[in-house]
C-alpha positions as CSV (number, residue, x, y, z in Angstrom):
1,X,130.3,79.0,82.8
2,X,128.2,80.8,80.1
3,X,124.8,80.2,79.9
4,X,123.6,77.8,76.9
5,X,120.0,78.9,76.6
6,X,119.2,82.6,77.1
7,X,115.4,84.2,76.2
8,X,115.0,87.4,74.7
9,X,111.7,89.6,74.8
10,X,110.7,91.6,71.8
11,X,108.9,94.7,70.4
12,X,109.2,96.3,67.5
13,X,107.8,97.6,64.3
14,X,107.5,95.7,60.8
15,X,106.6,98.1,57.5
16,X,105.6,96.5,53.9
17,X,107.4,97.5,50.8
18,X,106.0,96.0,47.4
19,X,102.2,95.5,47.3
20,X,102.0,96.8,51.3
21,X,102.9,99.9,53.0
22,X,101.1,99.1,56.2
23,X,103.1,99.5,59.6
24,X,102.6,96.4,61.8
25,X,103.6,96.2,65.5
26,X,105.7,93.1,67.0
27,X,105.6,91.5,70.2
28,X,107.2,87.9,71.1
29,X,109.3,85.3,73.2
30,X,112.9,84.4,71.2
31,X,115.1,81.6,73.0
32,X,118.7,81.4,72.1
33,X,120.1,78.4,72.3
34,X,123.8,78.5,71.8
35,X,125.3,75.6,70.4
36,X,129.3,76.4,70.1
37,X,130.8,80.3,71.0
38,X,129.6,81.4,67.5
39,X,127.0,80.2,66.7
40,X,123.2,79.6,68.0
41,X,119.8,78.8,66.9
42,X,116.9,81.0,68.1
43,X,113.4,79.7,67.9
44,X,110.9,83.0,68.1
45,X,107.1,83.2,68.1
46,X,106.3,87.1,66.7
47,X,103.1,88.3,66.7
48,X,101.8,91.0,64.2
49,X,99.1,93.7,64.8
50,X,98.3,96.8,62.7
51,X,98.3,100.1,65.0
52,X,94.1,100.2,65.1
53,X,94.8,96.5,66.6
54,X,92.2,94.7,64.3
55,X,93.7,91.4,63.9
56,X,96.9,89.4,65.0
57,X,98.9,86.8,63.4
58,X,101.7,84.5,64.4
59,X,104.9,84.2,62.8
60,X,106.7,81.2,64.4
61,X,110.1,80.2,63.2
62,X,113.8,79.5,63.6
63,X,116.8,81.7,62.8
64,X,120.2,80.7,62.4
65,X,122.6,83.0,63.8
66,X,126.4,83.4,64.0
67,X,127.7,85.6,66.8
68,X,130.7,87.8,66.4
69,X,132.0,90.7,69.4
70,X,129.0,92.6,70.2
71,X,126.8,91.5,66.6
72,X,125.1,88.4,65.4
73,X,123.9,88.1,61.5
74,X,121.6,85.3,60.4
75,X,118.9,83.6,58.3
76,X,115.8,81.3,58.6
77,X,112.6,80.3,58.1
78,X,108.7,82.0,59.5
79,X,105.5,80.3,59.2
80,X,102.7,83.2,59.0
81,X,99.7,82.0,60.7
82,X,96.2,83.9,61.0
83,X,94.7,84.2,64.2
84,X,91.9,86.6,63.9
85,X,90.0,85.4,60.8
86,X,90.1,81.9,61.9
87,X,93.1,79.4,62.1
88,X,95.5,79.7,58.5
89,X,98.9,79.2,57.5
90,X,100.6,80.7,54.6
91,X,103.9,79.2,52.9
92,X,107.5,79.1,55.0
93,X,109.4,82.4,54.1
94,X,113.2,83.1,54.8
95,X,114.5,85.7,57.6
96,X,117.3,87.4,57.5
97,X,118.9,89.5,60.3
98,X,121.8,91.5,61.3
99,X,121.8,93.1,65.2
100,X,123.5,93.9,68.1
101,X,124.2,92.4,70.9
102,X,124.4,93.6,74.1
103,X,124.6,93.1,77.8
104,X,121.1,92.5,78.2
105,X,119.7,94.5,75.0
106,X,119.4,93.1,71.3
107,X,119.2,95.5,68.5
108,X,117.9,93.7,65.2
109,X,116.9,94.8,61.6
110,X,116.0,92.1,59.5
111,X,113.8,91.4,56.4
112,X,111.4,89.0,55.7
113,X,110.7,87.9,51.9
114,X,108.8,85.5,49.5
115,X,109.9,82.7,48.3
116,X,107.9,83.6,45.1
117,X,108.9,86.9,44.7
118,X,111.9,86.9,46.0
119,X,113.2,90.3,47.4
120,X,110.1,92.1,45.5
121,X,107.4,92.0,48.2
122,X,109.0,92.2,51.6
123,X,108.5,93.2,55.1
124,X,111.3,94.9,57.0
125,X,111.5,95.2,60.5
126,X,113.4,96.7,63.0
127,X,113.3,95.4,67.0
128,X,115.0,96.1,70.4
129,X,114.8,92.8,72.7
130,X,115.6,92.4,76.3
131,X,117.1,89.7,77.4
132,X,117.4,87.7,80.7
C-alpha cells in the first residue's frame, strides 16, 4: 500500500522582482498528505534568510497540489512572519508551483505574489526537496 503522508526536506533560493532584487535562502519541513492518487495537500513551514544571515522569517502555509506521472502543479496560501525584528505577520499571499517529482527528490519553481499587486511585486523561487 502507498504511503498517505510523506515529508519532504527543503533548500533552496528565493530572488525579488518588482521593488526587491535581494536573493534570500530557504530552508524548511513540507508534509504531503495525499488525499486521493492525484491530488494532495502539503502544509510547509519555509524559512527565509538573506546570504549575510541577518534576519529570518517564517513563511507557513498550505499548497494545494495535483500530481500527474513524475510532476505535481499547484497553488496556495503563505503567511510571512518576522522573526528577527520581533514577532509580526504580514497579509496571506497565494503560492503557485509547478515541480518534479521523484523517487525520493522534488524539484519545484514556484512564485509567490501580492494580493495587492498582483503579479507586480513577486518573489520566485526555485527548490530541490528530499523526501523520506
Amino acid at each position: 500500500m502507498k504511503r498517505v503522508i510523506g515529508m519532504v526536506l527543503v533548500m533552496g533560493l528565493v530572488a525579488g522582482i518588482g521593488a526587491g532584487r535581494a536573493v534570500l535562502l530557504i530552508l524548511g519541513p513540507q508534509v504531503d498528505i495525499h488525499v486521493t492518487k492525484g491530488f494532495m495537500i502539503s502544509p510547509e513551514a519555509m524559512f527565509l534568510t538573506d546570504t549575510e544571515f541577518t534576519g529570518v522569517s517564517a513563511l507557513p502555509g498550505v499548497i494545494f497540489n495535483y500530481l500527474g506521472n513524475g510532476f505535481f502543479a499547484g497553488a496556495g496560501v503563505i503567511l510571512p512572519v518576522s522573526i528577527s525584528d520581533g514577532l509580526g505577520a504580514g497579509n496571506l499571499l497565494p503560492k503557485f508551483n509547478l515541480g518534479y517529482r521523484g523517487r525520493h527528490v522534488n524539484l519545484t519553481a514556484y512564485l509567490i505574489t501580492s494580493t495587492e499587486a498582483m503579479f507586480s511585486l513577486n518573489l520566485i523561487g526555485a527548490s530541490i526537496g528530499y523526501r523520506f
